[in-house]
C-alpha positions in Angstrom: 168.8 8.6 139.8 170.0 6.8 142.5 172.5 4.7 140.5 173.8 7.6 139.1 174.4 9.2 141.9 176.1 5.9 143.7 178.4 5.7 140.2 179.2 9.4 140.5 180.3 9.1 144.5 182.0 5.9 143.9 183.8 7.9 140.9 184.7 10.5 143.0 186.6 8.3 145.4 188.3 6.9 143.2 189.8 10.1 142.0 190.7 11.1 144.7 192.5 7.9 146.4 194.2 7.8 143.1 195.1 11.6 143.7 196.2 10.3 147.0 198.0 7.2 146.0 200.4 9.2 143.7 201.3 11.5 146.3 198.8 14.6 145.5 197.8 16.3 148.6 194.5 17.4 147.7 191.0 17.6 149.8 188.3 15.6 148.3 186.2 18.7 146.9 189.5 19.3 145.1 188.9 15.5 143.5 185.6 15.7 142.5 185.9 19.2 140.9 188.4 17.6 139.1 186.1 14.3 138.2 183.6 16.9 137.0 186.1 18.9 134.7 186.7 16.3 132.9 183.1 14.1 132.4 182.3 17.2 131.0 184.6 17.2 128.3 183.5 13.4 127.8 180.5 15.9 125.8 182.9 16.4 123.1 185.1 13.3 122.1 188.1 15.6 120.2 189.8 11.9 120.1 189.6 8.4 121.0 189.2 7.3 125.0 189.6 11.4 125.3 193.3 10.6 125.4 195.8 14.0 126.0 191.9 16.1 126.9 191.9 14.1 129.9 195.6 14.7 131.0 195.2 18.2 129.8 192.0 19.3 132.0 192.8 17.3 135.2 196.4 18.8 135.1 194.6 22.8 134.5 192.1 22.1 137.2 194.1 20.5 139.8 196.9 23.3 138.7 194.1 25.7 139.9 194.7 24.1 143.2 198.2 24.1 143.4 199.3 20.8 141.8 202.2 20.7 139.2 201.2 19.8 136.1 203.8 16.8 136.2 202.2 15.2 139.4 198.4 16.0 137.8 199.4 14.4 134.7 200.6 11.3 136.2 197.6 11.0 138.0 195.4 11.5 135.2 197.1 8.7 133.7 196.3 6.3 136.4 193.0 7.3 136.7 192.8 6.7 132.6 194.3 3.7 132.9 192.2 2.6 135.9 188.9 3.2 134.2 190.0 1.6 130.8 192.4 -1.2 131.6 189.3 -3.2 133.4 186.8 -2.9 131.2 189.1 -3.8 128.3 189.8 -6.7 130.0 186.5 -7.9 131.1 185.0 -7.0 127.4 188.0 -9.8 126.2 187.2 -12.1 128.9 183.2 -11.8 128.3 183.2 -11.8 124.4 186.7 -12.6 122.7 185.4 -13.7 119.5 184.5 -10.2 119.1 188.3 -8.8 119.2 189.2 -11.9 117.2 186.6 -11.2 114.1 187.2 -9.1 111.3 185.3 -6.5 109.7 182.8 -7.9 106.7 184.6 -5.7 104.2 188.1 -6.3 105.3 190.2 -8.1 102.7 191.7 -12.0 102.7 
């Protein structure tokens, strides 16, 4: 529980210096409602990495506290971005042969 609540703070500041970083002028509750908005909808997958449901509900809630939808999704981008890029990376770096090897039924 204690883990999960360092990962879930540690998440939260990252929204919100991201938020911050791209120019949104938001308080940090304003963040972390937002973080919440959308970890929730990580409940459903409607498609894959929750690409376009992630733009779309951190650009409603942070429209909710006076953020253009433009600026929100922007951020919501680099926040995307920021959470998939590294662990893409790292996954390569760790285990490439796993990228590199195709699927037992694929064709010659």
């Amino acid at each position: 529980m204690a883990l999960s609540l360092v990962a879930w703070s540690l998440q939260a500041i990252t929204y919100h210096f991201a938020a911050l970083a791209t120019g949104l002028h938001v308080s940090f509750a304003a963040s972390t409602v937002a973080m919440l908005t959308v970890n929730l909808s990580f409940l459903f997958p409607l498609t894959p990495g929750n690409v376009g449901v992630f733009q779309a509900l951190y650009a409603l809630t942070m429209g909710a506290f006076g953020v253009s939808s433009g600026a929100a999704v922007a951020t919501a981008l680099l926040l995307q971005a920021l959470q998939i890029l590294p662990m893409t990376a790292l996954a390569l770096a760790l285990a490439p042969d796993l990228a590199l090897r195709r699927p037992p039924d694929a064709p010659r």
